[in-house]
PABATOR-60324 format. One record per residue (C-alpha): residue number from 1; x, y, z. Coordinates in nm, 3 decimals, m for minus. Layout:
BEGIN
[NUM, [X, Y, Z]] ...
//
This chain:
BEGIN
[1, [m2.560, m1.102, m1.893]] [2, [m2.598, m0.834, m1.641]] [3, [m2.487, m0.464, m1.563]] [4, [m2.267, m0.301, m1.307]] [5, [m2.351, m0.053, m1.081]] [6, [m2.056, 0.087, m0.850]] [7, [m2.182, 0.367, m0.613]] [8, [m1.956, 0.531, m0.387]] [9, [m1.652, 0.342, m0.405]] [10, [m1.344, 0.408, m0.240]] [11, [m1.005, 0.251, m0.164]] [12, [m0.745, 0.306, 0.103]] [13, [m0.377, 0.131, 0.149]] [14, [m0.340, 0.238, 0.453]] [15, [m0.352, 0.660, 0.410]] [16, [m0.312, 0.605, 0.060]] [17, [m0.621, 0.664, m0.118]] [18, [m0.621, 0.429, m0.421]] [19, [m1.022, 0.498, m0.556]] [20, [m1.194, 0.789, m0.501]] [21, [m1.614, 0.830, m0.498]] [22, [m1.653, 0.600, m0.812]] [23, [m1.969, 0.592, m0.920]] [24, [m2.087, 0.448, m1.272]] [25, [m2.304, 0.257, m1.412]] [26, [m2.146, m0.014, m1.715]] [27, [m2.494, m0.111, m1.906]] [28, [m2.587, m0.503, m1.956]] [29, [m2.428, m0.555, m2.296]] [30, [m2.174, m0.258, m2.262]] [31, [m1.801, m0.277, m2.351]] [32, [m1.671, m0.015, m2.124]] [33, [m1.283, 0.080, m2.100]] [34, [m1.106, 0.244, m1.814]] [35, [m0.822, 0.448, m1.937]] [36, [m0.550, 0.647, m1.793]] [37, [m0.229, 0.673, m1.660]] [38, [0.017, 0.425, m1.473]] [39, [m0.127, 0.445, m1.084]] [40, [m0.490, 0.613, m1.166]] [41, [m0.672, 0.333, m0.981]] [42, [m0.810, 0.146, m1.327]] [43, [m0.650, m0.229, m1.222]] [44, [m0.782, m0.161, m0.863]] [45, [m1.110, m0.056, m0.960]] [46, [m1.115, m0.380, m1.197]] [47, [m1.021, m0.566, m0.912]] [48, [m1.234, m0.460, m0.724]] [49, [m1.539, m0.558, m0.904]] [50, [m1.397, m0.873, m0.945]] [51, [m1.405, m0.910, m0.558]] [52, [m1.001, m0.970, m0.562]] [53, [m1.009, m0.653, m0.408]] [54, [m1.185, m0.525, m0.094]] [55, [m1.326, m0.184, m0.109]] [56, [m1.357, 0.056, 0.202]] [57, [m1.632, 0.221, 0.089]] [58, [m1.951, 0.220, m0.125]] [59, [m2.128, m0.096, m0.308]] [60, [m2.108, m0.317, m0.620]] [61, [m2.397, m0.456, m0.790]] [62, [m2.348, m0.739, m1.058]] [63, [m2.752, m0.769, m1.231]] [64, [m2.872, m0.598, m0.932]] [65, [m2.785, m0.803, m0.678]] [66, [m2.505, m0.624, m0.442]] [67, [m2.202, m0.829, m0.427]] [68, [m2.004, m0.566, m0.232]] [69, [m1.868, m0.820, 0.045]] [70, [m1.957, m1.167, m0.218]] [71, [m1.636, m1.401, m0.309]] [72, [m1.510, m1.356, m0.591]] [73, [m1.635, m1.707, m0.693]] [74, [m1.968, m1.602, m0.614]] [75, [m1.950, m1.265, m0.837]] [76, [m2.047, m1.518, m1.171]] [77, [m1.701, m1.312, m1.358]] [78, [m1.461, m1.379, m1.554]] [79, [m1.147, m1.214, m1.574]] [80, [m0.841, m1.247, m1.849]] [81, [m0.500, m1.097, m1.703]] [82, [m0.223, m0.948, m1.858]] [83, [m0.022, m1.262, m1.789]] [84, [m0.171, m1.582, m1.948]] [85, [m0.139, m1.830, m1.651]] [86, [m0.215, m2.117, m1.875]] [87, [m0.064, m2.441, m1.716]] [88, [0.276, m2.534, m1.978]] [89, [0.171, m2.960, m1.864]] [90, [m0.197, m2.935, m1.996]] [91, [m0.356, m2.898, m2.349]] [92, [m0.518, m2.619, m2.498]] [93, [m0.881, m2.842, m2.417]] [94, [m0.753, m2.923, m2.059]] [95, [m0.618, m2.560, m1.987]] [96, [m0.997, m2.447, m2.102]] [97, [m1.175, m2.725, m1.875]] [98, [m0.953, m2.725, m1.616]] [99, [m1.211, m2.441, m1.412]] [100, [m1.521, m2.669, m1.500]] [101, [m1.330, m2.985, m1.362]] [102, [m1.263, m2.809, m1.042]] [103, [m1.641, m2.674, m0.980]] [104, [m1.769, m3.001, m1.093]] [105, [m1.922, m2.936, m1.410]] [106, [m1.993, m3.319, m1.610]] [107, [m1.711, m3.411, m1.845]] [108, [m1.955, m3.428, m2.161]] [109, [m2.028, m3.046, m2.065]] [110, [m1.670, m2.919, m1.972]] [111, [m1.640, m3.084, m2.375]] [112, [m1.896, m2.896, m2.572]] [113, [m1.805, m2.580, m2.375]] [114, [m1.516, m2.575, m2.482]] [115, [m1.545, m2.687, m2.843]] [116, [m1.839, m2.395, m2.869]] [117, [m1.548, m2.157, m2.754]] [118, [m1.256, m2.269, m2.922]] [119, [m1.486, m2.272, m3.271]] [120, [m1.571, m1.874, m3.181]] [121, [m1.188, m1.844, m3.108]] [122, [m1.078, m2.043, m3.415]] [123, [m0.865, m2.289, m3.175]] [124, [m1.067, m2.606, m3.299]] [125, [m0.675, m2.690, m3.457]] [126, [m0.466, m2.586, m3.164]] [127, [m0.681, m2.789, m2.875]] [128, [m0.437, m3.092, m2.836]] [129, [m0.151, m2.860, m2.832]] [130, [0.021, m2.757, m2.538]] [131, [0.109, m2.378, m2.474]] [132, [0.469, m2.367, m2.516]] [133, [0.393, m2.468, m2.871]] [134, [0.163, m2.190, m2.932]] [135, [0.249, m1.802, m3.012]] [136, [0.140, m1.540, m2.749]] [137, [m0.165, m1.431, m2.973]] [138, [m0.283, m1.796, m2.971]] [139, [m0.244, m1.808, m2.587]] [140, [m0.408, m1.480, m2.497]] [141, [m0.687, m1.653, m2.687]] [142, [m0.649, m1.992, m2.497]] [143, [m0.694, m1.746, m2.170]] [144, [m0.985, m1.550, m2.321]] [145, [m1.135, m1.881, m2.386]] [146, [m1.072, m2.002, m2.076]] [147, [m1.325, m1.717, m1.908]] [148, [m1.582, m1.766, m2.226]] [149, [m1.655, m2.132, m2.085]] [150, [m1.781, m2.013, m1.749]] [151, [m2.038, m1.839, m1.889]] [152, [m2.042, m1.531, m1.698]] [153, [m2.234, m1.260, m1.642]] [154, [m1.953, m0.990, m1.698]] [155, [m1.618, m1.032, m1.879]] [156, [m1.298, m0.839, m1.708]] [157, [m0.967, m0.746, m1.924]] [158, [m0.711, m0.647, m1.715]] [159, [m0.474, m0.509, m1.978]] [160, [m0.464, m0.816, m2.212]] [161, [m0.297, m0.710, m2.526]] [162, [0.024, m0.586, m2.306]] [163, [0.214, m0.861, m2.374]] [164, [0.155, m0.926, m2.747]] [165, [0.372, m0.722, m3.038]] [166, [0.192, m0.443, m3.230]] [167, [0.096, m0.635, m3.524]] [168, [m0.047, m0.905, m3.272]] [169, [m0.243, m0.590, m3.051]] [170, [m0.404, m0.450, m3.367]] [171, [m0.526, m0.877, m3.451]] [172, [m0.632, m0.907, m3.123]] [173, [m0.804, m0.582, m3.083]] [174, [m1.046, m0.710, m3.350]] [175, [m1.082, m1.016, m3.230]] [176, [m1.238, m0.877, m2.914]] [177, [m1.487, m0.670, m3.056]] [178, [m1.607, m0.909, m3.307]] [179, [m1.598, m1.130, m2.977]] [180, [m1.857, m0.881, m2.819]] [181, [m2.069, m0.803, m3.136]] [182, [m2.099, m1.201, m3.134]] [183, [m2.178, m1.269, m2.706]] [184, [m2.365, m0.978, m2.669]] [185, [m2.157, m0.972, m2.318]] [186, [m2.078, m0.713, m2.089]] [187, [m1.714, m0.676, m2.123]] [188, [m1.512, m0.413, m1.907]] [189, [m1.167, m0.348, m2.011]] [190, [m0.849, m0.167, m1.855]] [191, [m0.553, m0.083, m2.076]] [192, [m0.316, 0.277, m2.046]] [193, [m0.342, 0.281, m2.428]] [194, [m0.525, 0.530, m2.552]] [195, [m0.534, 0.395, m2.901]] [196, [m0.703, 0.063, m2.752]] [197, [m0.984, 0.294, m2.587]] [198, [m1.084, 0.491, m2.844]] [199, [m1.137, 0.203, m3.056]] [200, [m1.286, m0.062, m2.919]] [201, [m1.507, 0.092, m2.635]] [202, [m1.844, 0.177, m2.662]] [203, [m1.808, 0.432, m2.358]] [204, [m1.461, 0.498, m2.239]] [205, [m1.376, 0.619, m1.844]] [206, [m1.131, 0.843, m1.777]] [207, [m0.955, 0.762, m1.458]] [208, [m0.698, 1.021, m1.288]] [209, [m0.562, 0.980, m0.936]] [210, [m0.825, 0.733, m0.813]] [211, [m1.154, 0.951, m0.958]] [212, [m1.303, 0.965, m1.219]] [213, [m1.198, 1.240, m1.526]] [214, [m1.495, 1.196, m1.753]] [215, [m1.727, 0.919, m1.895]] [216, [m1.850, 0.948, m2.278]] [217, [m1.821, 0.777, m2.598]] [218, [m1.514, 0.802, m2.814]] [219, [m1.596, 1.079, m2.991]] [220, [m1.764, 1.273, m2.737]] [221, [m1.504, 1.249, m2.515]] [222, [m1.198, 1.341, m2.826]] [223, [m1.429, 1.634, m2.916]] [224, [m1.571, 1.781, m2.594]] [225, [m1.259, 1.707, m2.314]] [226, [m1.441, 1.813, m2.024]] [227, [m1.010, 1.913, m1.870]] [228, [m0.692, 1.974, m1.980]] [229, [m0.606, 1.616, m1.883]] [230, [m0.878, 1.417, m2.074]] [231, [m0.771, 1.657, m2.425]] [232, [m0.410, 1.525, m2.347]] [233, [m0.450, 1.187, m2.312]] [234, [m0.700, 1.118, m2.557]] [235, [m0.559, 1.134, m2.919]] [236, [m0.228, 1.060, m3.053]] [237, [m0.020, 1.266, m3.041]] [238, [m0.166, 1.480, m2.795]] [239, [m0.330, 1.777, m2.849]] [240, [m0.142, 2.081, m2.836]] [241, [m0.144, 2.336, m2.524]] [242, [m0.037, 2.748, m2.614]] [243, [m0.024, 2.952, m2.306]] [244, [m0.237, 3.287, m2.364]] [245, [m0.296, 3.615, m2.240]] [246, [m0.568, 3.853, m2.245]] [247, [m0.517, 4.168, m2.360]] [248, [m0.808, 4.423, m2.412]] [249, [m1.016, 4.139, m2.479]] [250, [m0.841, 3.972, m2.672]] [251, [m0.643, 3.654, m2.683]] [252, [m0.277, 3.666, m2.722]] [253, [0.022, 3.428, m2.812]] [254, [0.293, 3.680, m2.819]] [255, [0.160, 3.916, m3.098]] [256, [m0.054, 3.659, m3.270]] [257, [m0.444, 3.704, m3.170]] [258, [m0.703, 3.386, m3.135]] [259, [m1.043, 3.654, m3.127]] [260, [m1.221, 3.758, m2.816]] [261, [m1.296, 3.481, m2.495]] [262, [m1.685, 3.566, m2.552]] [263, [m1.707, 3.381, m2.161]] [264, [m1.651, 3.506, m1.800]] [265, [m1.420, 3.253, m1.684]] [266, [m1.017, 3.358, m1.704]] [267, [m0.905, 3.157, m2.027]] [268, [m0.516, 3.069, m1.980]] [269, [m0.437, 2.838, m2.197]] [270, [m0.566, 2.714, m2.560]] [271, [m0.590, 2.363, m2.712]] [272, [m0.557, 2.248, m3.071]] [273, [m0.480, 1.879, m3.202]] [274, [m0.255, 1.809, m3.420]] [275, [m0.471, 1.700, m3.699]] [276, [m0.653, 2.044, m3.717]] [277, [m0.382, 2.248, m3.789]] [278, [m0.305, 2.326, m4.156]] [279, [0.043, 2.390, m4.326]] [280, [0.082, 2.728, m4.570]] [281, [0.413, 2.951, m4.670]] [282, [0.581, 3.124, m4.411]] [283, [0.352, 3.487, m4.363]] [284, [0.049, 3.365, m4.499]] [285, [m0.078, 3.140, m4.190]] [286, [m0.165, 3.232, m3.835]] [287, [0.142, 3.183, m3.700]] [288, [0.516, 3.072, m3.845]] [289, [0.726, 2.799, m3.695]] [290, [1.007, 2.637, m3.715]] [291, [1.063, 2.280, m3.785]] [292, [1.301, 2.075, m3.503]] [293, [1.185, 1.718, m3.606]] [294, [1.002, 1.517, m3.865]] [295, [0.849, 1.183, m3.839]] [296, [0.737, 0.989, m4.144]] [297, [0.552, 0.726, m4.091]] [298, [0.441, 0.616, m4.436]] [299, [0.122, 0.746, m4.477]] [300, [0.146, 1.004, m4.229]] [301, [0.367, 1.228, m4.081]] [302, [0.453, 1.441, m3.764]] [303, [0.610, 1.778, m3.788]] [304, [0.716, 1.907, m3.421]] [305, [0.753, 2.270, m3.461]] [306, [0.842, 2.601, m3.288]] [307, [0.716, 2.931, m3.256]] [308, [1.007, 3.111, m3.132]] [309, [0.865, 3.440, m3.049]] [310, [0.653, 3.257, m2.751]] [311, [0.883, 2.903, m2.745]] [312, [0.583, 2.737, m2.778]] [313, [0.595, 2.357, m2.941]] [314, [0.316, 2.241, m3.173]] [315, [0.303, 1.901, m3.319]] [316, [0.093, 1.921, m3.655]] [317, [0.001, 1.560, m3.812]] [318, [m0.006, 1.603, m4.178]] [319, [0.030, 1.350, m4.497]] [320, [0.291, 1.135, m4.547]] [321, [0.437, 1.328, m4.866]] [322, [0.482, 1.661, m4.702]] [323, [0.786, 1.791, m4.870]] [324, [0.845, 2.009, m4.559]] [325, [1.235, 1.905, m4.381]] [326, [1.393, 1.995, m4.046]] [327, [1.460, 2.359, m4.036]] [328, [1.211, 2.511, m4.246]] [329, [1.024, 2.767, m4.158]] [330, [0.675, 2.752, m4.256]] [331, [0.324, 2.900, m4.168]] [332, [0.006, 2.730, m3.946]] [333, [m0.350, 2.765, m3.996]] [334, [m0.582, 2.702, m3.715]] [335, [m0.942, 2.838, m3.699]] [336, [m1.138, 2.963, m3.403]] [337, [m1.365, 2.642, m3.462]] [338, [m1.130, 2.409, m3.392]] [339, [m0.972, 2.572, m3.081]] [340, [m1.049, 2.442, m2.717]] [341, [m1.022, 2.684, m2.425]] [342, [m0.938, 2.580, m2.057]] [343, [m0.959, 2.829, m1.741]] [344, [m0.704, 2.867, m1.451]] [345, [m0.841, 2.477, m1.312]] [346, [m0.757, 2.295, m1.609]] [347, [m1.116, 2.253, m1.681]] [348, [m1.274, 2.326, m2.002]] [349, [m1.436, 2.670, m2.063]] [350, [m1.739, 2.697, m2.328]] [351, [m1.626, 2.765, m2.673]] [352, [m1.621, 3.118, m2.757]] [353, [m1.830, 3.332, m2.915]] [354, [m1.775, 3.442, m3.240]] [355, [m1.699, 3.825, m3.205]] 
//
């Protein structure tokens, strides 16, 4: 296996600029995820390393070697696409040879390749079947084993799992990391689900308009957002934004206070996820609401609330019995400790002091 190293890269259509100054580093072994929103460059980027897309600036190294202007034949990747592409005439077995067969691998080989990877896929039963008699979870695994026989240096997921249902996701989510616990294989993977990310990654990279937002692990990144935009996409639901202002000092969301800034930097705007905000009478909590929806989902549930005075919306996740129905007013507790604070640039300020 092998890392990659992207320094400098950057993408133009034309004026467009599609990648922006990437630079990262994915570490041999590494299951890294790009994340973000519709048009933030992650495909392209993917693409790029794969060498199916020519970048304008900067370099790629696959192990060290630079494969900036290398075919993508030459790059020693393999990449599994949203779409399966598996050809509907050929087997399960043939569909997994077929590369082999072209680049002239022996026959005895292409065999034992592919029985090694259909036994880590559990296909061994499916391998004289053809695909339109398989479900999509069975063919996303056909594909997956499809790149697993080439042997490559670095696996690329280009949004796999968008296809599949949500039972079928959460399978196949597992299946890929017990896939990478098992090859030991660098493995960089591109989805807009956030859910995906923060699961399965070992470091997740935030893309936003071509650049990148932030690089961490899961929990660094859901705990320390480095910007307004990484705290909003990571987590679901969102966390929740309250528009502040300072007053002698202090804090302000209409007449409720949220303790001194403690920092030099203009706080505007405060951050609190859903799951650390707690639910008491009306009068005894920080602030009261009122509650326009509920959503229960079993074992969980979603309260989207109001603070009229400052017609502010909070979302507050809380358990699945909450007695709690459209319309009632109710209090919310949320400590100092569990408050983020971002300045005038969207960018995270240092938590406060404690005054």
């Amino acid at each position: 296996m092998a890392d990659v190293a992207l320094t400098g890269v950057d993408k133009f259509y034309g004026v467009e600029q599609a990648l922006d100054d990437v630079s990262l580093t994915v570490e041999d072994g590494e299951f890294a995820v790009f994340v973000g929103p519709s048009g933030c460059g992650k495909s392209t980027l993917l693409r790029a390393i794969a060498g199916l897309e020519p970048i304008s600036n900067g370099t790629i190294s696959i192990g060290g070697i630079d494969v900036t202007g290398v075919a993508p034949s030459e790059r020693d990747v393999a990449m599994v696409f949203q779409t399966y592409a598996l050809y509907p005439h050929m087997t399960v077995h043939e569909n997994m040879a077929f590369g082999m067969k072209v680049n002239g691998v022996a026959a005895d080989e292409r065999h034992e390749r592919v029985l090694d990877a259909a036994r880590i896929l559990q296909l061994e039963p499916l391998l004289q079947r053809k695909p339109g008699q398989l479900s999509g979870g069975q063919r996303q695994r056909v594909a997956i084993g499809r790149a697993i026989v080439k042997k490559p240096k670095v696996f690329l997921f280009d949004e796999p799992l968008s296809n599949l249902d949500a039972k079928l996701r959460v399978q196949m989510r597992v299946e890929l990391e017990a896939l990478h616990r098992q090859l030991g294989a660098t493995m960089i993977y591109v989805t807009h689900d956030q859910v995906e990310a923060m699961t399965m990654a070992d470091r997740i990279v935030v893309l936003r308009a071509g650049a990148i937002e932030q690089i961490g692990q899961p929990l660094e990144l859901y705990r320390s957002p480095r910007s307004e935009f990484v705290a909003g996409f990571l987590g679901s639901p969102g966390m929740n934004f309250l528009d502040v202002q300072i007053e002698g000092g202090l804090m302000k969301l209409g007449d409720v206070v949220f303790g001194t800034p403690g920092v030099d930097e203009p706080i505007v705007r405060l951050g609190v996820r859903p799951e650390h905000i707690g639910i008491v009478p009306p009068g005894q909590g920080r602030l009261d609401v009122v509650i326009d929806v509920k959503e229960t989902l079993g074992g969980e549930a979603y309260l989207y609330t109001r603070h009229e005075p400052s017609d502010t919306q909070l979302v507050v996740k809380t358990d699945g019995e909450d007695p709690h129905a459209v319309e009632d007013r109710v209090g919310l507790t949320i400590t100092d400790d569990r408050l983020h604070y971002f300045a005038a640039d969207e960018q995270a300020v240092a938590r406060v002091i404690d005054a």
